[in-house]
N, C-alpha and C positions, 0 to 999 in steps of 0.2 A: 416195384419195378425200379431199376434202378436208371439215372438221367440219362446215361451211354447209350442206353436200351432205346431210345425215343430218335423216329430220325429225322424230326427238326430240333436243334438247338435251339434254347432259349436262354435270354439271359439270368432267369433266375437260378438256373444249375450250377451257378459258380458260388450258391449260396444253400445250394442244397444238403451236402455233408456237413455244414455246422448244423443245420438246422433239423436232421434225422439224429446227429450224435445228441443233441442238448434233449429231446425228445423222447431217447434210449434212458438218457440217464434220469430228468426228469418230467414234470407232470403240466408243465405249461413252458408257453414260447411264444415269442412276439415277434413276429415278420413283418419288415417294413421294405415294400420294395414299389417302384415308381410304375406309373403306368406301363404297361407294354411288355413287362417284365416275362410275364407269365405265371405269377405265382395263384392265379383262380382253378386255373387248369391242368398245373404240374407237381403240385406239391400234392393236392389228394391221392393224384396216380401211384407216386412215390411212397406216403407212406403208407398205401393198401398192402405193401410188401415187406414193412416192418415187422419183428416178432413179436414184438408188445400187441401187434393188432390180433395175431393168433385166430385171423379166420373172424372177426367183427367186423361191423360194418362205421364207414366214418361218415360224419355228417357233415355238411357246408352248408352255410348261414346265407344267402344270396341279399340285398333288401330288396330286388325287384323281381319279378315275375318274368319279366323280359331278361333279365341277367340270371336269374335262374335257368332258364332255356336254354340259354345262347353256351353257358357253360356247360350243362347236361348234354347240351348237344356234342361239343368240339372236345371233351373227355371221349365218349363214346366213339364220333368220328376216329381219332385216337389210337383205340383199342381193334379199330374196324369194325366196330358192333352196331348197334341200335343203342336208343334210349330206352332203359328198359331193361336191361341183361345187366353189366357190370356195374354201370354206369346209370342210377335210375332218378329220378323227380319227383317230387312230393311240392307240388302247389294249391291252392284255393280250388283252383278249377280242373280239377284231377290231379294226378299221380300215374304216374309209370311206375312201377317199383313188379320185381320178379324175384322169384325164388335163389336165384343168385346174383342177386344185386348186393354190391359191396358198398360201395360210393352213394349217398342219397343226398343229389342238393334241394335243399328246400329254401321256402323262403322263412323270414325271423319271424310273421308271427306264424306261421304255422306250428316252428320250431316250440313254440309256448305251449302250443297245445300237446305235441307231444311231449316233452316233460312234465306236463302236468298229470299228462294221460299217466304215463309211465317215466316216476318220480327218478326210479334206478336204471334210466336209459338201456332198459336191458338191448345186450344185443352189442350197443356203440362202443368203439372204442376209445374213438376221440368225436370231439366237436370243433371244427372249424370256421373261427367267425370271418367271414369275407369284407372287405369294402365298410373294417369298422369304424374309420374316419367319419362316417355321414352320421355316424351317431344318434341314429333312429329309435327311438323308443322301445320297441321290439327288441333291438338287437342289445344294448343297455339291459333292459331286463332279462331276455336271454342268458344275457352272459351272468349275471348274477343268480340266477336260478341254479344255473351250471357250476358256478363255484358252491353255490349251499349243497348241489347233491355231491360233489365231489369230498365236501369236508364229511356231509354225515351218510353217505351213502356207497360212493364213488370213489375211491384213492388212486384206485390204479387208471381210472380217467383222465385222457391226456387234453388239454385244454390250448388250440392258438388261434391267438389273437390277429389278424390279417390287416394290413391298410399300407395303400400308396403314400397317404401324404394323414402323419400322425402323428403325436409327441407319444414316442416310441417308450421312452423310460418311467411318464407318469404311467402307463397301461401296464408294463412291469411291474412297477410298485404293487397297483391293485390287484396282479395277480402271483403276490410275495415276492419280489423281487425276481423275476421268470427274466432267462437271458432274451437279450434280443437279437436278432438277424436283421443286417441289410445286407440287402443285394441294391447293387447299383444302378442295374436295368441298360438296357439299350434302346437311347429315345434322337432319332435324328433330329439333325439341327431344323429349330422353328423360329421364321421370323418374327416379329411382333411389329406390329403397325397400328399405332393408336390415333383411328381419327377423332375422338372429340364427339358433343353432343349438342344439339341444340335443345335445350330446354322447352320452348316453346312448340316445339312437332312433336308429333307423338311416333311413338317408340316404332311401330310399326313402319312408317315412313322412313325415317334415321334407318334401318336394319336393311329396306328395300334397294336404298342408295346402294347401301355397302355391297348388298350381294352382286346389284351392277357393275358396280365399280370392280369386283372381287372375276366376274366373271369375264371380263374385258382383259385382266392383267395375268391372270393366272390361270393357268391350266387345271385340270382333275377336279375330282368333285367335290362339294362343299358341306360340311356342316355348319345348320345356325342356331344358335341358342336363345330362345326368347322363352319368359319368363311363366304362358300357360299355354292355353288350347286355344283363347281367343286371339289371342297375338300370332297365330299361330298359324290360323285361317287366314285373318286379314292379310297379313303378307303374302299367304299362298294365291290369295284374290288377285292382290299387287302384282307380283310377280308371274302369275298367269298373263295377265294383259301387257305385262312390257316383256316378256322374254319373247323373242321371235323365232329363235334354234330350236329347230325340231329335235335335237337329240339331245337336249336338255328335258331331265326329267325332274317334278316336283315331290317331296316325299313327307309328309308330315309326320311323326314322331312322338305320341304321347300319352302316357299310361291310361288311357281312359278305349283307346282304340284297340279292336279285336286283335284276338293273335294272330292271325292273315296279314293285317293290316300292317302291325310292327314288323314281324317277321320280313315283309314286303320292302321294309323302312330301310333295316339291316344287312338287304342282298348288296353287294356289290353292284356298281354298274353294270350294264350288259356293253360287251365291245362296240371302242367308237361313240357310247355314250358316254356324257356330265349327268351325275344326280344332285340332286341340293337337297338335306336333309335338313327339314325345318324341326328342330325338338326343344324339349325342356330340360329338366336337371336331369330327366331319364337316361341321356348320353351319355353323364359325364364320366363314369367306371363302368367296369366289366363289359366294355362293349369296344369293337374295332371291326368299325366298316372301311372293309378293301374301297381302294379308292381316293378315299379322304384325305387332300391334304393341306383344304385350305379351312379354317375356325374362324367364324362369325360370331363374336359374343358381344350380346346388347347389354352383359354385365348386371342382368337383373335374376331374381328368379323368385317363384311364387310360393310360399309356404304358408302351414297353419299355425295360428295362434290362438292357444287358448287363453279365454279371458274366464278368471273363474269367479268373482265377483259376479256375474250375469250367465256364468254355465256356458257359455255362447265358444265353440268356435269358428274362426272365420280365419279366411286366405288375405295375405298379404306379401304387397309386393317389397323385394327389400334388394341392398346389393348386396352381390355375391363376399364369399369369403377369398381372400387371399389364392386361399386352399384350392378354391374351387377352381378359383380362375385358370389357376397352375393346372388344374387338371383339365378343363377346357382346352387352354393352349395345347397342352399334351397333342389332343386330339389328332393335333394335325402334323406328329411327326411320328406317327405308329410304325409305317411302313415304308415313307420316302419323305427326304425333307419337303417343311411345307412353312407356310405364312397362317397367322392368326391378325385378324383386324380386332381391336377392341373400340369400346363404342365408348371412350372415356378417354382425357385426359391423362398423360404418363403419371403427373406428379399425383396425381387422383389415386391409383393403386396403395400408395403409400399408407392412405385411409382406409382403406380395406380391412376388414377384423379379420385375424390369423384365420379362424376356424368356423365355422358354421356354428351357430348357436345350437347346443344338444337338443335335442325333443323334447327331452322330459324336465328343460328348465321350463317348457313354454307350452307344454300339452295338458290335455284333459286327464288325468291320473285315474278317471274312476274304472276305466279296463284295467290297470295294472293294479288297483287297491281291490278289486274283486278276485283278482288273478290270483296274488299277493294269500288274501284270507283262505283260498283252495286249496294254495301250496301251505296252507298253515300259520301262514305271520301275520299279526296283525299292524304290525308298522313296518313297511316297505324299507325304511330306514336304517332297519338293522341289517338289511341283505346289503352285499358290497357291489356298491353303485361307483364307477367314477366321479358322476356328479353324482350327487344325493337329492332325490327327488323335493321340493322345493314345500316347507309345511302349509302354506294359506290353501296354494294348490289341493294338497292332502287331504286339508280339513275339509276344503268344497267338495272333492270327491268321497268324503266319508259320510257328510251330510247328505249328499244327494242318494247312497248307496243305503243310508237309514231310510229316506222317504220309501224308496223302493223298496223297502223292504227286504233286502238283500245281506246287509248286515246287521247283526247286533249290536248295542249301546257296547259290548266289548270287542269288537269289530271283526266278531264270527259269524261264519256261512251261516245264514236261515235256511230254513227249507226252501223260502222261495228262491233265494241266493244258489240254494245248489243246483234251481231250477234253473235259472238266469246262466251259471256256468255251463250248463250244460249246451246251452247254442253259441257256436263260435261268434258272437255278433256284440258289437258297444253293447254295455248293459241298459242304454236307453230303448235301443232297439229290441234287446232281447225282452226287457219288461212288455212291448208295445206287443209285438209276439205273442207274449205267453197271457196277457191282458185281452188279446182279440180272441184268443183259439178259448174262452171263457164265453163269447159274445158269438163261439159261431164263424168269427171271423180271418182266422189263422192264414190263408192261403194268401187273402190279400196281405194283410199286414208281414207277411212275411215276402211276399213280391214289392211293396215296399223298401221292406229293409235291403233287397237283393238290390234295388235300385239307388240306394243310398251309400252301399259300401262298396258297388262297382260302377265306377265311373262309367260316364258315358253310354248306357242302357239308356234305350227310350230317346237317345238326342238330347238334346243342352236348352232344352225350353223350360218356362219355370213353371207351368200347369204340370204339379204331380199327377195329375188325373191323365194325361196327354202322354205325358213319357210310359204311365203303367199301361194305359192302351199300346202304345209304339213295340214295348217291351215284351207283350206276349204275344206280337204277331211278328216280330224280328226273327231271324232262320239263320244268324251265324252261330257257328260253333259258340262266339262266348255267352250269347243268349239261352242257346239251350243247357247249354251245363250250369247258368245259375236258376232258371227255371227248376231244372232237378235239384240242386241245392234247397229253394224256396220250399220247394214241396217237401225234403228231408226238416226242413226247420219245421216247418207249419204241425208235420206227423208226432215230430220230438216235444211239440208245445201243447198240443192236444193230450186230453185223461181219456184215456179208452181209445175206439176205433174213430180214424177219421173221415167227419160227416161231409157232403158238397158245403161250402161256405153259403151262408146267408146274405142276403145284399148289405154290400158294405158301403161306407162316405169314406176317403182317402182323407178328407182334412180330417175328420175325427178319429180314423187311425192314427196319423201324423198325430194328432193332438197327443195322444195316449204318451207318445215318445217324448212328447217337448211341449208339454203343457207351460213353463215359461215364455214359451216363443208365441203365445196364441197374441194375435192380433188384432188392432183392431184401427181400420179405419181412422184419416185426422182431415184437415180440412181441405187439402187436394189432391187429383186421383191423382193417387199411384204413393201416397203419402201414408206411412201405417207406423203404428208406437206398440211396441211387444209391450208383455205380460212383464217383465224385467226392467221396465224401463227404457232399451234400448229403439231408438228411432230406426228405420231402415225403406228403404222406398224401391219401387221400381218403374220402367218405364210409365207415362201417365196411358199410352198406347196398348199394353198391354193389355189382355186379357183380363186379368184377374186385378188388372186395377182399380176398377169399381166397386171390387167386392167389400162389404162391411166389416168383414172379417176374416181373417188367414191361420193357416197353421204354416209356421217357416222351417223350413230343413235348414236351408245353408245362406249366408249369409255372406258379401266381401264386403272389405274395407271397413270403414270405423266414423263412428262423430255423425257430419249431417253427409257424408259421403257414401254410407252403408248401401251396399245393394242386395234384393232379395238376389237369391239363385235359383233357388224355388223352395215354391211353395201350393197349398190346394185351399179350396175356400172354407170358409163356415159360415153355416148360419147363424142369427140371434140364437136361433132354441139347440142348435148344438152346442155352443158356448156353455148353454146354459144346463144342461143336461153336464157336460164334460166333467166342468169347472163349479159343479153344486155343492159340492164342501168345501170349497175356497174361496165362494164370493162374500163377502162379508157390508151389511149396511151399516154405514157412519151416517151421524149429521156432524157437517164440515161448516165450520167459520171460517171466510178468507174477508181480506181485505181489499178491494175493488179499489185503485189506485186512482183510475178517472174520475169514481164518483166520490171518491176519498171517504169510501165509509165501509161498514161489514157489510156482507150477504151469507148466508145464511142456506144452506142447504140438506136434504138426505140423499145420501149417495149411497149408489148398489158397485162395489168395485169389488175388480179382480185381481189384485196386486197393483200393477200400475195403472191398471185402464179402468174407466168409469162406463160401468152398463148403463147407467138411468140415473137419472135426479130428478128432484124436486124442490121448489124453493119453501124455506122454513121464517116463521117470525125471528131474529136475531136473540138468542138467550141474552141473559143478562145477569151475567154472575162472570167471576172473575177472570178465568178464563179467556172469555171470550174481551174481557177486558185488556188484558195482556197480547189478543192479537188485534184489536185497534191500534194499542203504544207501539207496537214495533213496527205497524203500518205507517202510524205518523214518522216513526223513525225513517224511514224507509224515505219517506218524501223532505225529509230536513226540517231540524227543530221552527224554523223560519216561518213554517206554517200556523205555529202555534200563536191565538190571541194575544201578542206581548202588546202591554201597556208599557206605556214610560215607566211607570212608577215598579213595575215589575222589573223590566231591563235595569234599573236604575239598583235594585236593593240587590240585584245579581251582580250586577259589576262590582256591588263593595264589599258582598262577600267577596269574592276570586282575590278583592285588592287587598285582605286580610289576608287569604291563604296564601298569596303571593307573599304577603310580607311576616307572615308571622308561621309559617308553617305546617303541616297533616292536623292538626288540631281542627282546620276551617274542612268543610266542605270542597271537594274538587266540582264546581258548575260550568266545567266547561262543554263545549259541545259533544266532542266525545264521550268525555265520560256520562254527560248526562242522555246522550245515545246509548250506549253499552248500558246504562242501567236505569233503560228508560219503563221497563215492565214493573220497575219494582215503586219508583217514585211516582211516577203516576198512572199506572192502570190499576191501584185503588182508588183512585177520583173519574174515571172512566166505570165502573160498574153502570149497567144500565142503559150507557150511550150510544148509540149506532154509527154514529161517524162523526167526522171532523166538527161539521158545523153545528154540532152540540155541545160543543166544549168553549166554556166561557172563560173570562179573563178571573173570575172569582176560583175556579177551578182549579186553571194555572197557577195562579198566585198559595192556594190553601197548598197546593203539591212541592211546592216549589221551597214555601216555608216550613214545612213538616220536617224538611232536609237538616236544619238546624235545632239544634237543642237550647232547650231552655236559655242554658247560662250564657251560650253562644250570640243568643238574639237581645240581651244586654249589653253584652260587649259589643253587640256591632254598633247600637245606638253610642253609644260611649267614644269607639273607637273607630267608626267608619258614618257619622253624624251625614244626615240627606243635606245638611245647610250648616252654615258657620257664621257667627258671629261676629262682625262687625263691631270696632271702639265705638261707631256710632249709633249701634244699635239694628243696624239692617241683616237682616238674613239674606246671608247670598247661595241658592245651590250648588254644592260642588257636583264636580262632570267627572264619574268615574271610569269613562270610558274613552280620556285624552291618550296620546301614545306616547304626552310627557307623562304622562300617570294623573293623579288626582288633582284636579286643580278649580279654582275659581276664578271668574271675570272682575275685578273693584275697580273702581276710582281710586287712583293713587290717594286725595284728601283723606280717602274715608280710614288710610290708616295712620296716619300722623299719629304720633304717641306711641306707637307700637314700637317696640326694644329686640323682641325675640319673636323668629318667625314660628305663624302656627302650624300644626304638626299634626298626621293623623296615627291611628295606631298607637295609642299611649305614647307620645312623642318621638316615635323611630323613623317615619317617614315624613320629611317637611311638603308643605299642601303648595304645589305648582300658581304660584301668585301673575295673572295674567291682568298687570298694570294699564288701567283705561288713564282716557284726557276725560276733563269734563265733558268733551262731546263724543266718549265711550269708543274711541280710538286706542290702538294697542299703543303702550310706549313702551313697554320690557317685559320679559317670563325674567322671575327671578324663583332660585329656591333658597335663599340666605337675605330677608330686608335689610336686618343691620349694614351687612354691605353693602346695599343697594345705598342707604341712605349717606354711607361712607364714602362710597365712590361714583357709581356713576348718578345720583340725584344732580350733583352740580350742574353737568351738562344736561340734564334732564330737565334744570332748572330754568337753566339761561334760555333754553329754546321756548319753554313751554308759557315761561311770564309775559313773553311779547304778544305771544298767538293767542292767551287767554286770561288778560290783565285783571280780569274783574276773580280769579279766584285767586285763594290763597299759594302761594311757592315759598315759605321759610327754607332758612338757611338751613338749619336743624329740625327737619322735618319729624325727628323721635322725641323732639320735648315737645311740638306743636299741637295743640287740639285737634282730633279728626273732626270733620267735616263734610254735609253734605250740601253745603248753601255758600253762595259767590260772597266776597268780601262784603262788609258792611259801607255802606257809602261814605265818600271820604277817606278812605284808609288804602 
């Protein structure tokens, strides 16, 4: 069809004929055109009448279920048709599709399954990826599958690439330098009003202001963007009890809600009415509610992140991109100009990251490396990714795809792999699945997984047990078609005919999928430590918070913040049955800090968590020697029995190393910290704790440090006492912060020429000059000088104060001295 032909104009038609001519000539093309454009809805219509299409059918890449719809509908609308005839849908929860259906919008993963189904898209002419800015894992690998069948399968397969807000030239690159199209769009003028945030309220409160405030000043109805489903309600609570205007209507908005429900989201006002559409990132493309033209954005929004160190993913809240926000704003000049409130700081945008972080930098790889080994490859890496799927990620999901069974050490389909492929479901789920329908179990375990990969089934409680009651007695449309889904899984996982199920425990089906996540109990309710190590708690009111142990599906937040989302319980002897070839018995030596000594135990664990102990006699061999030393490490060398005489022969080592260089020992606390397992937890053999360790102990550990020739020199060169012309030993103090020194009586060195020296003569000995009544009168480190220069006035003060002893002139030729002058003299 050609644009003329349609009779409403859109702005993307002035971008139409470059975009059919590059298309004509080649095999891919990158359309980049701004919200409101029209390019979801006019460009498939368009090129259905292309000659290259010669009667095949083209596909469109949607990421949502809801944008799926909404396009499958207002094509058809369109054409005057139904959904269904020209114009048909291929989603999770059915399909429209007819024997003359040209146009199929699907969503991206489904899109997976069929190329994988059918590698040579028989049939398709082109594939169209919509809305590829959000850059969803799906649609990333999508697109790559499609370039690999195009190179070895596909030539004459036309390939475009779709997005409002996109670096238009890097996506050309990855698909050989493919022209690009913009169109410029038609987006009326939107105000921007940034109120700012207060930290301290929670988000829900901040958003409720605005919508008051939004509803006071401006006319038409509103969208608001808040970050999930909880923020979501609570505002809806809020704004129920302050809005008074009966023709004010509430609408919430969020992938987890039946298609009734959204569809309901999406209507237009009815005349005379405001609606206020409370949603999430589900608004933000391929959607325009008549109506709207004021944007509430609280500037957050909620995504997953996989942690692959721990397997675990979890929702977090983050701020929007740049990108996003732009598209936000949009919102609110679809159809008539409008106002956007942001809930941030102007100069705040600034910080904004361009683009939404891709998927597949930050997702769990193991769907796409199972996917990946079906389509034939075994490193995901060599297909053409924009980004390139990220290797720790890889490796966790190849590891985890080995335990299951799934791949080979060369990372090909196993038998049970092609079994695992065969159920659209994460390969955790599908193993739990095909591991139940062994056990009898299939129909639950596959009601389960129906509840785990469609949001919102069963309500937002965290007893899986609760939700899978809620879920088979629920009567919407989205209930029932994944009930038949569960029952297709359950039949597909079963050998032979299938039998009624056998009574089943939800936490030990759960367990089967997420045997990491088993839980168990810590020392306040609601307080529990996964199999992985990870902490994660919930309310202490809850239900299931007294339970000893859990199986966790979902998990938010991070650190001690973590919260279950749900989970179902276990018992002792489910654990124990589950996890029978994982639990492994150790005897474990720790080091008990209070009581500053080892204990000694046998412990029954299951990765991180401890089933049972018992306490044990403390062994005594080296080992456990080694974790006493790093215990006393642990509470500072300070603890250790030091005698003088020990501190004393330490300081004159280090005063060695200091002054002569790596030849001495380094005894300082650090280092004797850092290698405190090897000096002395061979004189710890045997010992239970601190107060077993003697001063003889320390001392042998201490001295073993030094070698032979070493511990001559030190006598020699770092002497405990010095010598005296008079014959007295005096101890030097190797622990002055002049450095090495001794306390004398000036008398006692009368006669002395050259000052004494330690260190084979390279450092002089800190001479800390007494009175006869052992009062300081000078530090010198040069006597000759002393006795040169200042003795005079050393002289003149001290012969009045203490006449009965000796004060010569020339105190270097004098006699030393330890006794008052002789009488008479």
């Amino acid at each position: 069809m050609a644009a003329s032909s349609f009779p409403t104009p859109l702005p993307i038609d002035e971008a139409l004929p470059a975009l059919t001519g590059h298309l004509r000539a080649a095999s891919h093309a990158v359309l980049v055109a701004p919200p409101g454009a029209g390019k979801t809805t006019r460009v498939p219509l368009v090129l259905i009448g292309e000659p290259w299409v010669a009667g095949g059918r083209i596909i469109l890449l949607e990421p949502r279920r809801l944008a799926a719809r909404g396009a499958a509908a207002r094509m058809a609308a369109t054409l005057g048709e139904a959904v269904g005839e020209t114009v048909g849908l291929r989603v999770r929860l059915g399909s429209k599709i007819g024997p003359k259906t040209r146009i199929e919008v699907v969503t991206e993963g489904v899109f997976t399954r069929m190329i994988l189904d059918d590698p040579e898209l028989t049939g398709v002419a082109a594939v169209l990826f919509d809305e590829f800015h959000e850059r969803s894992l799906d649609a990333d690998f999508g697109l790559a599958l499609a370039l690999d069948a195009q190179v070895g399968l596909r030539p004459d397969l036309r390939i475009l690439v779709m997005s409002a807000t996109l670096d238009g030239a890097r996506v050309a690159r990855l698909l050989g330098d493919a022209p690009v199209v913009e169109s410029e769009g038609r987006a009326y003028p939107v105000e921007t009003r940034y109120l700012g945030r207060d930290p301290q309220r929670r988000i829900e409160d901040e958003v409720t202001e605005a919508v008051m405030r939004a509803l006071r000043a401006e006319p038409g109805s509103l969208l608001v963007f808040l970050p999930g489903q909880g923020e979501i309600r609570r505002v809806e609570e809020r704004l129920a009890q302050r809005i008074t205007d009966p023709a004010v209507d509430l609408a919430p908005l969020y992938g987890a809600m039946d298609r009734a429900a959204q569809d309901k989201a999406v209507e237009p006002a009815a005349p005379g009415r405001r609606k206020i559409v409370l949603a999430t990132s589900i608004a933000e493309t391929s959607l325009t509610i008549n109506g709207v033209r004021v944007v509430i954005d609280s500037g957050l929004a909620r995504v997953p992140r996989y942690e692959p160190d721990i397997g675990l993913t979890r929702l977090e809240t983050v701020r929007v991109s740049r990108a996003a926000a732009d598209q936000r704003r949009g919102r609110a000049g679809r159809t008539e100009p409008g106002v956007c409130y942001r809930l941030w700081e102007e100069a705040s945008t600034g910080a904004l990251e361009p683009f939404a972080k891709p998927e597949i930098l930050a997702a769990d790889l193991a769907p796409l490396l199972i996917a990946a080994a079906a389509w034939g490859v075994a490193d995901p890496a060599t297909l053409a990714f924009l980004d390139p799927p990220p290797k720790p990620a890889l490796a966790e999901a190849r590891r985890l795809l080995v335990d299951l069974d799934a791949l080979d050490a060369d990372g090909r389909l196993t038998e049970t792999g092609r079994r695992l492929q065969a159920l659209p479901l994460p390969p955790r789920l599908a193993r739990m699945v095909i591991a139940a329908a062994g056990e009898g179990q299939a129909g639950m375990a596959a009601e389960i997984a129906a509840v785990l990969v469609e949001r919102g089934l069963g309500g937002t409680g965290t007893d899986l047990a609760e939700r899978l009651g809620r879920f088979r007695g629920e009567r919407s449309p989205q209930a029932r078609d994944m009930r038949r889904m569960a029952e297709g899984w359950a039949r597909t996982a079963s050998v032979g005919p299938r039998e009624p199920d056998e009574p089943g425990d939800a936490g030990a089906l759960l367990a089967l999928a997420f045997p990491d996540r088993i839980a168990k109990a810590r020392g306040k309710p609601g307080e529990f430590l996964m199999a992985n190590g990870r902490a994660a708690a919930l309310d202490p009111a809850d239900a299931l918070a007294r339970s000893p142990y859990l199986a966790i599906a979902e998990i938010a937040g991070s650190g001690a913040t973590a919260r279950i989302l749900l989970a179902a319980p276990l018992t002792p002897e489910a654990v124990e049955h589950l996890a029978e070839d994982r639990i492994v018995t150790t005897t474990e030596v720790t080091f008990d800090r209070q009581a500053r000594a080892l204990r000694a135990r046998e412990a029954r664990r299951l990765d991180a968590l401890v089933l049972g102990e018992r306490p044990l006699p403390v062994p005594a061999d080296v080992a456990t020697a080694g974790i006493l030393a790093k215990g006393i490490a642990g509470l500072g060398l300070a603890v250790l029995p030091w005698t003088k005489a020990i501190s004393q022969w330490r300081e004159r080592v280090m005063f060695l190393a200091r002054a002569e260089g790596e030849e001495w020992p380094d005894l300082s606390d650090a280092a004797l910290t850092a290698g405190i397992t090897d000096w002395l937890g061979p004189y710890l053999v045997g010992k239970a704790g601190l107060a077993a360790i003697s001063a003889s102990d320390l001392d042998a550990a201490l001295k073993a440090l030094l070698p032979w020739d070493l511990q001559r020199r030190l006598e020699a060169e770092a002497p405990t006492h010095v010598t005296m012309p008079t014959g007295s030993n005096i101890p030097v103090d190797y622990g002055g912060e002049e450095g090495p020194g001794i306390a004398v009586r000036v008398q006692e060195l009368f006669g002395l020429t050259r000052h004494p020296t330690l260190a084979g003569g390279r450092v002089p000995l800190v001479l800390s000059l007494l009175s006869p009544a052992h009062r300081p009168i000078q530090i010198t480190r040069d006597l000759p000088a002393f006795w040169r220069g200042s003795w005079a006035d050393v002289r003149s003060e001290m012969r009045g104060r203490y006449p009965k002893h000796p004060w010569p002139e020339d105190p270097a030729s004098a006699a030393p001295t330890t006794r008052v002058k002789p009488r008479g003299t």
